[in-house]
N, C-alpha and C positions, 0 to 999 in steps of 0.2 A: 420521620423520614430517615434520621441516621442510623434506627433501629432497625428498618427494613433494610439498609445499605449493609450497615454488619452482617444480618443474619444472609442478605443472599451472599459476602462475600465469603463469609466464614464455612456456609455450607457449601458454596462452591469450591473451596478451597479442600475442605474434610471430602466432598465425592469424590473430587478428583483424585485425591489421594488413595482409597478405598478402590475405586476402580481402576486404579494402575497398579495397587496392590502385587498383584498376580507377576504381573510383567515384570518385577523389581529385582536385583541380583538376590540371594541368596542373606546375605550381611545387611543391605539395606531393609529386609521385610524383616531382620531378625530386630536392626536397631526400630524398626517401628512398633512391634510386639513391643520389647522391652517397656519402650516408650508410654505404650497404651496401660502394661500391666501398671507401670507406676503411677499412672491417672489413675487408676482402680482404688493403689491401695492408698495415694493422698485422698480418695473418696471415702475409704470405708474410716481411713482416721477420724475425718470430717462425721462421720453418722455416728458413731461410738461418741465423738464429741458434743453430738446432737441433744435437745432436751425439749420436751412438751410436743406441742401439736403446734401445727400450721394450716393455718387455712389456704384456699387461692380459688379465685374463680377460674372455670374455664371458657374458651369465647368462640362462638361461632360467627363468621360472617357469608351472608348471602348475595351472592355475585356483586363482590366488592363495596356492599352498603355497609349498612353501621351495624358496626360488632352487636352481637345479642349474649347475654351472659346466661350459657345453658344450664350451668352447675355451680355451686360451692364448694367444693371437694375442701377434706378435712383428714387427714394423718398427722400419724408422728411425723417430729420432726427431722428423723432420721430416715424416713424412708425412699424420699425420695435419692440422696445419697448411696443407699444401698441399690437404690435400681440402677446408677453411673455405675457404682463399684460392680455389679454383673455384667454391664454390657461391656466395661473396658478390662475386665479378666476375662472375660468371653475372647473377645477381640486378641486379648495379648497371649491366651492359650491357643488359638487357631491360629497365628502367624509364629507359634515356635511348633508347632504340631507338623503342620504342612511342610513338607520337603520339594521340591526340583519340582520332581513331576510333577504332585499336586497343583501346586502353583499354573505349571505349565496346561495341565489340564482346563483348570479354571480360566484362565487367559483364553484359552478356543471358545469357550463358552460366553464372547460376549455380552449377550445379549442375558441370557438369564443372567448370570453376574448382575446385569444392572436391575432386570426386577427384583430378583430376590434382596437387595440391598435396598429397593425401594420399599421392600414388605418388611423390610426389618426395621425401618425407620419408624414406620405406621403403627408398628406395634411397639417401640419404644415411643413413641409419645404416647400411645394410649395410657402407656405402664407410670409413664412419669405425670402425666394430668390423674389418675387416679391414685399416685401419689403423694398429691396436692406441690407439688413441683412449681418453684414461681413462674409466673408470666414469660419472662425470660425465658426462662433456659426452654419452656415448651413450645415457644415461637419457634424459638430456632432449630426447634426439631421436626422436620416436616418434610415430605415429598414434594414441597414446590417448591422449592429452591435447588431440585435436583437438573431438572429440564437444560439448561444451559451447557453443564457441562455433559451432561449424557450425550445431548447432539455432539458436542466437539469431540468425542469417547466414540461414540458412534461412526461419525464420517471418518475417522483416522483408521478406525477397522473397517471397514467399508474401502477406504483408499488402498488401504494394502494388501484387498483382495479382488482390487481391480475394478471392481462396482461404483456405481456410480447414483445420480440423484433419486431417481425409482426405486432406487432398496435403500437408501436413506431415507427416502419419505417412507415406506412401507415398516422401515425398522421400528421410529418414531411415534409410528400409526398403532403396529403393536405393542410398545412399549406402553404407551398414551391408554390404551385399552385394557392391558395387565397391571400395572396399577390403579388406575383411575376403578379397577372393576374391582378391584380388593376394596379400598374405600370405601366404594360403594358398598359391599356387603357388609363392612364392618359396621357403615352407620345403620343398615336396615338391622341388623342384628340388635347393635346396641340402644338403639330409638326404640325397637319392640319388645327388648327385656328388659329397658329404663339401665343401663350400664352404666351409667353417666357417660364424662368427657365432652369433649365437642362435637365428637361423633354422635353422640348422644343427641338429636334434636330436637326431641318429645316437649320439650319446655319453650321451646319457639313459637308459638303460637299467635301472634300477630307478627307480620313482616311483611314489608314496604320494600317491592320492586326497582333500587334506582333507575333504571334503565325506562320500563313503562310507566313509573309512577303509581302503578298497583299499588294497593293493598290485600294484603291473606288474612282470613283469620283460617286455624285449622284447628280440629278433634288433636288433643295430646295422643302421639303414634298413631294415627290413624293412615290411610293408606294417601290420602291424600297429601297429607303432608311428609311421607315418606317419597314421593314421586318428585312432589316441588323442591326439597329440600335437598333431597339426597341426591334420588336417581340423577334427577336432570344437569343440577351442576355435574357431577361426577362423571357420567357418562354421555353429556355432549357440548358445555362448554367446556372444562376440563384439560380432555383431551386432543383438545383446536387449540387452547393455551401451550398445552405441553409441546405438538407441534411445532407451532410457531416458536416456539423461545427456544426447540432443539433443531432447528435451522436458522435461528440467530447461533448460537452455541460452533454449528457445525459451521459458518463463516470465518466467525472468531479464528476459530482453528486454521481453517483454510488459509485468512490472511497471516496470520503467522506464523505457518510454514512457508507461506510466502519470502518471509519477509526474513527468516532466516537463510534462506540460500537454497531449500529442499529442489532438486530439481521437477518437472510435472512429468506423471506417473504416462509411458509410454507402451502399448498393445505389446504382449510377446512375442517375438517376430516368429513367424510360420515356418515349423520343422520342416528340415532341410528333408528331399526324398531324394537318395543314393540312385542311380540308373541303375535298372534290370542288367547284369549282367547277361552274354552271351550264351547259348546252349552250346 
C-alpha cells in the first residue's frame, strides 16, 4: 500500500511537472534541463559502475486480481541505467534545445502534449522491463498514474478557454482512447511476437476473474486470449478508469483554485455596436 501511495504521488508529481513544462518562464525550463541532464549522467556513472547480469521478473495483472509473472527478463547489469541515462539526456537536451516559441507552441497543443508523453512513458517501461529493470523502478513507470493529473491539466485549459464540462468529458474520452489504444496495440503486437514484458501476455494462460469468479484457460497468443487479455481491459475498462480519476483530478483543481482566491470565469460581455451614422 505505501508502494502504490509513492508511486502515484511521485508520478503525479513528475506529470505535472512535464505538462507544465511548456508554460514555465524561459530560466525555470532551463533549471529543469539542467536538472534532468544531471540525473542522466549520475546514471550513466552508475551503468559504467555496473557489473554482471540481473535478473527481474515482470508482472502482469488482470482487472486488479493477482499479479501473474509473464517473463523473467535477464540483462546486464548496466542496462537498465543506461536506458534512465537516455531518457534523462533526452529530456535535458529538448529543454535547452526549445526556445520561447517552441515552448509556447507546445503549450497550445494541450492535448497531444499529454498523449504523446503518455506514449513515451509506455515505451520507456517497455524499454526498462526488457532491461530487466527492478520491480520498482517499472512500477512506477506507467500510464496509470497519469489520469489524475491530466484531468486537473485538462480542466484548467479547458477553464481558460471558456469551456466547460462536455469538452472536459470529451477531452478525457479521447485522451482515455489514445493511450489506452496504444497499449492495446503494443500488447497485441508484443503477445504475438512473444516480446516479452508485461505487455507481453502469451504466458498467462490460466486466469481467474475477481469480479465473476471465472476461470480462463487460453491457447499461448492465441486470439482469444488476445481479446480477454488485452483488448478488453484496455479498450473498455481502462478508459472508464481514466475518465473517472480525470474528473477526480479536474475537481481537485477546481477546488484549489477555489480555495486560492481565483475569481469564477465570467461570459465575454457582448461587443458594444456603435450607431449607424446619419446620411
Amino acid at each position: 500500500m505505501l508502494t502504490l501511495a509513492f508511486n502515484i504521488l511521485a508520478g503525479g508529481i513528475v506529470t505535472a511537472i512535464l505538462l507544465c513544462w511548456p508554460r514555465l518562464g524561459g530560466p525555470d525550463r532551463r533549471r529543469l534541463a539542467l536538472l534532468s541532464s544531471g540525473a542522466g549522467l549520475v546514471a550513466l556513472i552508475l551503468a559504467m559502475g555496473a557489473e554482471g547480469f540481473r535478473e527481474s521478473p515482470t508482472v502482469a495483472v488482470f482487472l486488479l486480481g493477482t499479479p501473474y509473472v509473464t517473463e523473467r527478463a535477464s540483462a546486464s547489469a548496466s542496462l537498465p541505467y543506461y536506458v534512465l541515462t537516455s531518457v534523462f539526456l533526452a529530456l535535458g537536451f529538448a529543454g535547452l534545445a526549445l526556445g520561447d516559441r517552441e515552448a509556447r507552441a507546445i503549450g497550445r497543443r494541450w492535448m497531444v502534449t499529454a498523449v504523446a508523453l503518455a506514449w513515451l512513458v509506455t515505451a520507456a517501461r517497455f524499454l526498462l522491463e526488457k532491461a530487466a529493470a527492478p520491480a520498482a523502478w517499472t512500477h512506477a513507470v506507467g500510464v496509470a498514474w497519469m489520469p489524475l493529473p491530466v484531468g486537473a491539466f485538462f480542466a484548467l485549459n479547458l477553464r481558460a478557454e471558456g469551456k466547460g464540462f462536455r469538452s472536459l468529458l470529451a477531452a478525457l474520452v479521447t485522451y482515455g482512447y489514445a493511450v489506452r489504444g496504444a497499449v492495446a496495440a503494443l500488447m497485441v503486437a508484443a503477445t504475438t511476437l512473444r516480446l516479452g514484458s508485461h505487455y507481453d501476455v502469451s504466458q498467462v494462460v490460466h486466469v481467474h476473474n475477481p469480479f465473476s469468479g471465472v476461470a480462463y484457460t487460453f491457447e499461448p497468443g492465441g486470439l482469444e486470449q488476445i481479446i480477454m487479455l488485452a483488448l478488453v481491459p484496455q479498450l473498455l475498462v481502462w478508459p472508464l478508469v481514466t475518465v473517472l480519476v480525470g474528473l477526480l483530478g479536474a475537481a481537485v483543481a477546481r477546488v484549489i483554485t477555489i480555495a486560492w482566491g481565483e475569481p469564477p470565469l465570467s461570459p465575454a460581455p457582448p461587443a458594444e455596436v456603435a450607431p449607424a451614422g446619419q446620411d
